[in-house]
N, C-alpha and C positions, 0 to 999 in steps of 0.2 A: 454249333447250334446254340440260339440263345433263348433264357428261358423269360417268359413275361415278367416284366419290372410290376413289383406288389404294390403298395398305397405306400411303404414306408418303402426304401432301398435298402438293400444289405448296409451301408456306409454311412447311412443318415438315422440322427437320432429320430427326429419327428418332422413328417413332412420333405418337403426340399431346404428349408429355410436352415438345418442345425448339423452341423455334420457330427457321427461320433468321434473321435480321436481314435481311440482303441481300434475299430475297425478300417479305418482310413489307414492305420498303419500297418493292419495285415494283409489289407489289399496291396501295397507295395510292395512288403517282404515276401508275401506269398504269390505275386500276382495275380490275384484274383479280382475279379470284375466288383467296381461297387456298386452295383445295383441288385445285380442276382446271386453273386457269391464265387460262382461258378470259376474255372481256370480260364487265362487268358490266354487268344493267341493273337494274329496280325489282321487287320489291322487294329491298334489301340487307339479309343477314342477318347477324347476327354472336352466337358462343356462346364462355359464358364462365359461372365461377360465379356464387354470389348474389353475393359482393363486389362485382364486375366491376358488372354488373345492379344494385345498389344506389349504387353512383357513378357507371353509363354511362359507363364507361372500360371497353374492352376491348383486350387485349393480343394476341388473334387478329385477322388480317385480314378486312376485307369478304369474303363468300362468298354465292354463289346461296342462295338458299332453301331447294332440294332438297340442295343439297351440306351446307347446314348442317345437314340435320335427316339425313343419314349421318352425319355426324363426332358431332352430339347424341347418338345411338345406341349411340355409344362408349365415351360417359364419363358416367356416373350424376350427376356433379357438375356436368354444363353446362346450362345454360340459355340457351333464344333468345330474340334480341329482333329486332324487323324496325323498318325507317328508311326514308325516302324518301332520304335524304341522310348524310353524317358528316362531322369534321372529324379530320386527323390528326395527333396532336400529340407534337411530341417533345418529351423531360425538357429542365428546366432545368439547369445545373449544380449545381445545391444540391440538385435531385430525389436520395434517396436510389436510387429506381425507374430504371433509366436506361435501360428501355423505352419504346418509343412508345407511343402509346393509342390507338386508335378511340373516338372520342365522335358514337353517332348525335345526330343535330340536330333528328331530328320522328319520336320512336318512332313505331311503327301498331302495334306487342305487346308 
């Protein structure tokens, strides 16, 4: 079960536009969903431009399915993809990016 995505998302500072860092990384280490909070289970979704979706690097946290296809709803620019699994990868020091990434490991879309 997933719970309605609020004005702000668990993961986002303000809006869609800001992500927090602190929360983005306990979504990963804890698995929990960045929209609602909530624990994750399969399938995991994750929305992001073509970019993002053309390098399977995403800068948004894992998110339920339904949560993702609220926050997709949002933004004319996002696109989902679904994953049995991801890994999460922080920049290197030479990364210009000094975001972390989501990279699903076995799309399913």
């Amino acid at each position: 079960m997933t719970a309605v995505v609020t004005t702000v998302p668990f993961a986002w500072a303000e809006g869609l536009d800001s992500l927090d860092g602190r929360r983005v990384t306990q979504c990963a280490l804890s698995r929990i969903c960045g929209a609602c909070g909530r624990p994750l289970g399969r399938p995991v979704a994750f929305v992001g431009t073509e970019a993002e979706v053309g390098r399977n690097a995403f800068h948004a946290p894992p998110l339920h399915l339904g949560c993702a296809r609220e926050l997709q709803a949002r933004r004319d620019d996002w696109r989902l993809v679904t994953t049995a699994g991801f890994e999460f990868v922080r920049p290197a020091r030479e990364d210009a990016d000094r975001r972390p990434t989501f990279q699903p490991n076995s799309r399913l879309s």
